[in-house]
Short mmCIF file of the C-alpha atoms (twelve columns), coordinates in Angstrom:
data_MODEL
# 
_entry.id   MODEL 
# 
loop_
_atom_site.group_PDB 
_atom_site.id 
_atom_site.type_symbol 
_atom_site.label_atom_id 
_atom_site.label_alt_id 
_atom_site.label_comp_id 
_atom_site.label_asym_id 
_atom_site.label_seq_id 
_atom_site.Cartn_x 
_atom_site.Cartn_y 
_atom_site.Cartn_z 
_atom_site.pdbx_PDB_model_num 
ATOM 1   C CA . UNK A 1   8.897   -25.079 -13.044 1 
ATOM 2   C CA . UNK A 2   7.876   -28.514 -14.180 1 
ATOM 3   C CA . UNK A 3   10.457  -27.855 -17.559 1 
ATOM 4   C CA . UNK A 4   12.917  -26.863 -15.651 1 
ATOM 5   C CA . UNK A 5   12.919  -30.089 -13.428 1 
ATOM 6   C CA . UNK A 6   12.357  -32.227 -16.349 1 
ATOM 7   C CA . UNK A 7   15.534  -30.892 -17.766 1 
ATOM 8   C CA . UNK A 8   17.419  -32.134 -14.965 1 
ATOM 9   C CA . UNK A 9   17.410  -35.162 -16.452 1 
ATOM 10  C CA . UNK A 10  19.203  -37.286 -19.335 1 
ATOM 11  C CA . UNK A 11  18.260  -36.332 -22.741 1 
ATOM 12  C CA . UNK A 12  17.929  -39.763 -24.968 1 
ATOM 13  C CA . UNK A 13  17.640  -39.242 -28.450 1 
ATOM 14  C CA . UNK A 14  17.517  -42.343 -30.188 1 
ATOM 15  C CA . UNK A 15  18.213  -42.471 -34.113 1 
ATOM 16  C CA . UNK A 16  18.024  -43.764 -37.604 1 
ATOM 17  C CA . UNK A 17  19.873  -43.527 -40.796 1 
ATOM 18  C CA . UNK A 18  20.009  -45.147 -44.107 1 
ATOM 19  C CA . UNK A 19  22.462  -44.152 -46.822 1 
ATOM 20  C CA . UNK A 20  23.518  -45.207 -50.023 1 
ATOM 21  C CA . UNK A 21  25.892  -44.170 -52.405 1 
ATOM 22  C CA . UNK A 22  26.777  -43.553 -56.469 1 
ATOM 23  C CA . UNK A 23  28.201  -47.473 -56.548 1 
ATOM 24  C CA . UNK A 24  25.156  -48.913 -55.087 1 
ATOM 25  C CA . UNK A 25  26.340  -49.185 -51.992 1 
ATOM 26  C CA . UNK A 26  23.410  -48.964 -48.933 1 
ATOM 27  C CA . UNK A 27  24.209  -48.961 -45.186 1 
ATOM 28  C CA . UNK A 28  21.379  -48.602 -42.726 1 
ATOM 29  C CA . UNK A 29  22.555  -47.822 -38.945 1 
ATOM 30  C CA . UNK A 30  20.999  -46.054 -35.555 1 
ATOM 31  C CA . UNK A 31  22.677  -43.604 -33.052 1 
ATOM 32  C CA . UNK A 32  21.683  -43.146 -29.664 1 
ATOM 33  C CA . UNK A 33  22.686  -39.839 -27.742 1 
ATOM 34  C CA . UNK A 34  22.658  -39.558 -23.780 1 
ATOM 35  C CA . UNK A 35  22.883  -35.795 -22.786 1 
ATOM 36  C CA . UNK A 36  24.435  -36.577 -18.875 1 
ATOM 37  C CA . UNK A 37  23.981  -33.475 -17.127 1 
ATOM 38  C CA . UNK A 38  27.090  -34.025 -15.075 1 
ATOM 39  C CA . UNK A 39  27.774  -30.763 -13.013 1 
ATOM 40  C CA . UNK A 40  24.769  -28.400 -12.742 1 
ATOM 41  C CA . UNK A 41  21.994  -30.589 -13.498 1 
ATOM 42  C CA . UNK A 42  19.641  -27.517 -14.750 1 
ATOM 43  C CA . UNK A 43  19.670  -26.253 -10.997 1 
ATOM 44  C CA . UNK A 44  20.309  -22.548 -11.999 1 
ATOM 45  C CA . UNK A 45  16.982  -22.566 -14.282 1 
ATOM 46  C CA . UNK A 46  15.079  -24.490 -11.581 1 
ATOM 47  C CA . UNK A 47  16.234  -21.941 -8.695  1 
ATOM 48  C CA . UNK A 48  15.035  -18.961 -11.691 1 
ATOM 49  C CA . UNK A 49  11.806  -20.804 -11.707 1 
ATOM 50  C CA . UNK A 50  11.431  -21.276 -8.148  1 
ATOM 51  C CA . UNK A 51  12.055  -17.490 -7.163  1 
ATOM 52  C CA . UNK A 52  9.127   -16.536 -10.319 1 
ATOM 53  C CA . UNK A 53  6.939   -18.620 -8.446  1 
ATOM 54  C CA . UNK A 54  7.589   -17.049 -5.073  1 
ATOM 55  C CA . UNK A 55  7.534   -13.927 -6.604  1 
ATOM 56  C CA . UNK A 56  4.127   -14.192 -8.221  1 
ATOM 57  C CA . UNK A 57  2.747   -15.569 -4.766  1 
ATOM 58  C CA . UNK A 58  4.131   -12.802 -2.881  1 
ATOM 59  C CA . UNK A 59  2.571   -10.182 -5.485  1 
ATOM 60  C CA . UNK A 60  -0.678  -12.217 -5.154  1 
ATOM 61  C CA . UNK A 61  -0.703  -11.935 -1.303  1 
ATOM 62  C CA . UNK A 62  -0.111  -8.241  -1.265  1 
ATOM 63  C CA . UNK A 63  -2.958  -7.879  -4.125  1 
ATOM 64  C CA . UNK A 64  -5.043  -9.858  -1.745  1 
ATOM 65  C CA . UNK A 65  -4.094  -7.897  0.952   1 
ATOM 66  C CA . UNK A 66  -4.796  -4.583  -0.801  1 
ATOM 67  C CA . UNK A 67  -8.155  -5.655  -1.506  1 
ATOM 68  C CA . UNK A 68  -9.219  -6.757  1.693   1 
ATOM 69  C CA . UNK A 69  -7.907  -3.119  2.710   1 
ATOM 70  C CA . UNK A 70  -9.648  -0.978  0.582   1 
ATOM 71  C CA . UNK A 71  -13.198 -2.972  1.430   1 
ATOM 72  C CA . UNK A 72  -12.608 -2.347  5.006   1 
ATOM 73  C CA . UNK A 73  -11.735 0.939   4.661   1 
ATOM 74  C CA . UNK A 74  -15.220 1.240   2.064   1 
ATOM 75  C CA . UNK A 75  -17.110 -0.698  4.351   1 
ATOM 76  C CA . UNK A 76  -16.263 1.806   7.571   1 
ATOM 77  C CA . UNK A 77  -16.849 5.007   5.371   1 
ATOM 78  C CA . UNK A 78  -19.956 3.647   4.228   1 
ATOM 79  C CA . UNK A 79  -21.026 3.401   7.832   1 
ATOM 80  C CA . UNK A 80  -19.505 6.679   8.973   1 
ATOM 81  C CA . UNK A 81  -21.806 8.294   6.057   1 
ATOM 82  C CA . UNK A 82  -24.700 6.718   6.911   1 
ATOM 83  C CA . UNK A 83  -24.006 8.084   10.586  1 
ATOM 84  C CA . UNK A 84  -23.560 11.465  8.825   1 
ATOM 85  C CA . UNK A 85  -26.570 11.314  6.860   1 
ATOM 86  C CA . UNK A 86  -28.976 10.259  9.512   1 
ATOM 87  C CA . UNK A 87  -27.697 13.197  11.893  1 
ATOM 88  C CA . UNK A 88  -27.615 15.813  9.401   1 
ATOM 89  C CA . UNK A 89  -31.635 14.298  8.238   1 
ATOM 90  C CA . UNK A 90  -32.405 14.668  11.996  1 
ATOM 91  C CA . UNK A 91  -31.383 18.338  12.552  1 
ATOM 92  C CA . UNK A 92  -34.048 19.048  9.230   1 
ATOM 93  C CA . UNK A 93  -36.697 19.374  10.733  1 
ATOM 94  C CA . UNK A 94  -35.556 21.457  13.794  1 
ATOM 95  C CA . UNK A 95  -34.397 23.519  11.815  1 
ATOM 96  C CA . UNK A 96  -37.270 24.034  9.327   1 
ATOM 97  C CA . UNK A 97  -39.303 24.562  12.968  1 
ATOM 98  C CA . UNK A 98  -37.220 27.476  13.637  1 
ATOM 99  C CA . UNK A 99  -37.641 29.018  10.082  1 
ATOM 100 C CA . UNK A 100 -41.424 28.528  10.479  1 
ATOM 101 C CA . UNK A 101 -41.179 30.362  13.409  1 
ATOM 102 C CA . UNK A 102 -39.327 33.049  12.648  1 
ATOM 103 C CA . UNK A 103 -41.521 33.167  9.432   1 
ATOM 104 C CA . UNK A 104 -44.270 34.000  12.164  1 
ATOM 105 C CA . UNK A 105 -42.004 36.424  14.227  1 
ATOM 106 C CA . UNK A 106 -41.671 38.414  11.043  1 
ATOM 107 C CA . UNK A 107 -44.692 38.300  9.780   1 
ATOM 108 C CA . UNK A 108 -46.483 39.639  12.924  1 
ATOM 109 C CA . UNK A 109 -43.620 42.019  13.219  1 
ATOM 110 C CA . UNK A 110 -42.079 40.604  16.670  1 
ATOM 111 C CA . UNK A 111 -38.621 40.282  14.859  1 
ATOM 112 C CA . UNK A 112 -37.084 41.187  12.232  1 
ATOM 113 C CA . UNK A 113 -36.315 39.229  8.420   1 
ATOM 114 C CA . UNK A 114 -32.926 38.993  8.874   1 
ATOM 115 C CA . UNK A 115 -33.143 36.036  11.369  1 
ATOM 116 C CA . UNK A 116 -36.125 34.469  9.317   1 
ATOM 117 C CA . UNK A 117 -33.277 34.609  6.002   1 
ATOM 118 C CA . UNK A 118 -30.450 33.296  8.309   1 
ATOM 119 C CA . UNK A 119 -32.576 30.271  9.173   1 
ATOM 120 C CA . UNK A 120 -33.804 29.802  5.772   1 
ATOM 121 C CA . UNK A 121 -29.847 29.839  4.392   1 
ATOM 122 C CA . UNK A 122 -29.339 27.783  7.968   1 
ATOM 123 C CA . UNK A 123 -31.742 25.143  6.442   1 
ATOM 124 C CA . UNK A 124 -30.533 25.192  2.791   1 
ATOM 125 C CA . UNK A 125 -26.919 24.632  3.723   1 
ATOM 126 C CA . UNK A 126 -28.179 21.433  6.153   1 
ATOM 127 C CA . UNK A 127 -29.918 20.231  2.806   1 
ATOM 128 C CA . UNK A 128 -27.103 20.852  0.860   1 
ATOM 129 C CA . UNK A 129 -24.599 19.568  3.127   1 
ATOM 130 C CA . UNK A 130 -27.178 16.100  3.169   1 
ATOM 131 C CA . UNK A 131 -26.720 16.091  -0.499  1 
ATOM 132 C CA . UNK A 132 -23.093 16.322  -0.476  1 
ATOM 133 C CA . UNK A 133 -22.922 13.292  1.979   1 
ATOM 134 C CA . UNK A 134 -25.187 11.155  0.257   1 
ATOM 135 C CA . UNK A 135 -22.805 11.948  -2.945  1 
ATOM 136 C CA . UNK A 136 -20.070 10.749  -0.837  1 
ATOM 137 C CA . UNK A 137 -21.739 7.610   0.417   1 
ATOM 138 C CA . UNK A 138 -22.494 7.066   -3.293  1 
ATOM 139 C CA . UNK A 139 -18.935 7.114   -3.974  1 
ATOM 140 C CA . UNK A 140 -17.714 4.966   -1.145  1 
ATOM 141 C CA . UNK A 141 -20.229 2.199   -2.132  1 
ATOM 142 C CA . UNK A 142 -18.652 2.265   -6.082  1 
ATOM 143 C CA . UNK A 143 -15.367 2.174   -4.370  1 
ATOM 144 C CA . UNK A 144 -16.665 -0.915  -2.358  1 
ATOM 145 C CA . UNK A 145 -17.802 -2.249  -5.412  1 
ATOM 146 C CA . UNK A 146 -14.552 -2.268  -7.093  1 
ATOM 147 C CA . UNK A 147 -12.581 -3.301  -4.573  1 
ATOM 148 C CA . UNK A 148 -14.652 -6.338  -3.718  1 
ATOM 149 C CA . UNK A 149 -15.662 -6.702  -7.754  1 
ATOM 150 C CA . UNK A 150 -18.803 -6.991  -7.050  1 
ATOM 151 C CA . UNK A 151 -21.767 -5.561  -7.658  1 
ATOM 152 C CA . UNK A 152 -24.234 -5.398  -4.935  1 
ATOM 153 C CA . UNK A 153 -27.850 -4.007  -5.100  1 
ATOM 154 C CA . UNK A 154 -28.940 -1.124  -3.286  1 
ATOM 155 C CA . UNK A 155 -31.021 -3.064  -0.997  1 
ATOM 156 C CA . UNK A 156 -28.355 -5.540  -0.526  1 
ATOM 157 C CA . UNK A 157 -26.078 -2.622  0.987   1 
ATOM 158 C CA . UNK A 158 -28.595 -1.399  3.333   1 
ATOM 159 C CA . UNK A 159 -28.569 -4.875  4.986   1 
ATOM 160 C CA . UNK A 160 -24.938 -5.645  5.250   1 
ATOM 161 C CA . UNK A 161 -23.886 -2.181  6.208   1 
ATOM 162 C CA . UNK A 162 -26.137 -0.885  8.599   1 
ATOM 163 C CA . UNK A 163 -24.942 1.480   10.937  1 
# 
């Protein structure tokens, strides 16, 4: 930009010569040249410069806002997780109560295994779902940490994100 305002401007080019020739002959002179921009003073290349400046900025802002996006949208799925993952850890041990007792039912012979294996597979699909979330919250706090470019500390997360 700064060029193409400069070259708006009169070019001076100020010159020197010395000469001589086969009959000993020397002449010594200067030139001056004045470049007038007379009818578009460089205001094409200065409107080209002024629209790649605008342009950049505008690409900037939408970077910036794409950023700020994707943390927000990390920052609520990290707290929707952590919901998730507290729930699901909060059904555990109902449900390992009710395979316990059904363990009992079946052993004393008051009910039958089938409902002691359905709670077991009950309970293993809770854990597994719980291991599948925390995966995801994994995940989510990467993707926070590349959107925001920085890397935060486990500890760090539990205290700005807590649910």
């Amino acid at each position: 930009m700064r060029a193409a305002v400069l070259a708006q401007f009169p070019k001076v080019v100020l010159g020197f010569s010395h000469g001589s020739d086969t009959t000993n002959v020397h002449t010594t002179g200067f030139g001056i040249t004045i470049d007038l921009p007379i009818f578009d003073r460089n205001q094409g290349n200065i409107a080209i410069e002024t629209a790649t400046r605008q342009k950049l900025f505008d690409e900037y802002a939408a970077r910036l806002f794409e950023a700020h996006s994707d943390i927000a949208t990390a920052v609520a799925d990290i707290r929707s997780l952590n919901r998730q993952v507290a729930a699901a850890e909060a059904a555990l041990p109902v449900l390992q109560h009710l395979v316990d007792i059904a363990k009992e039912a079946s052993d004393q012979g008051a009910a039958d295994a089938l409902g002691y294996f359905q709670g077991k597979a009950n309970l293993n699909q809770k854990s597994l779902q719980i291991i599948k979330l925390k995966q995801q919250l994994v995940d989510a706090r990467i993707a926070l940490e590349l959107a925001s470019g920085r890397y935060l500390p486990m500890g760090e997360w539990r205290r700005r994100l807590e649910y």
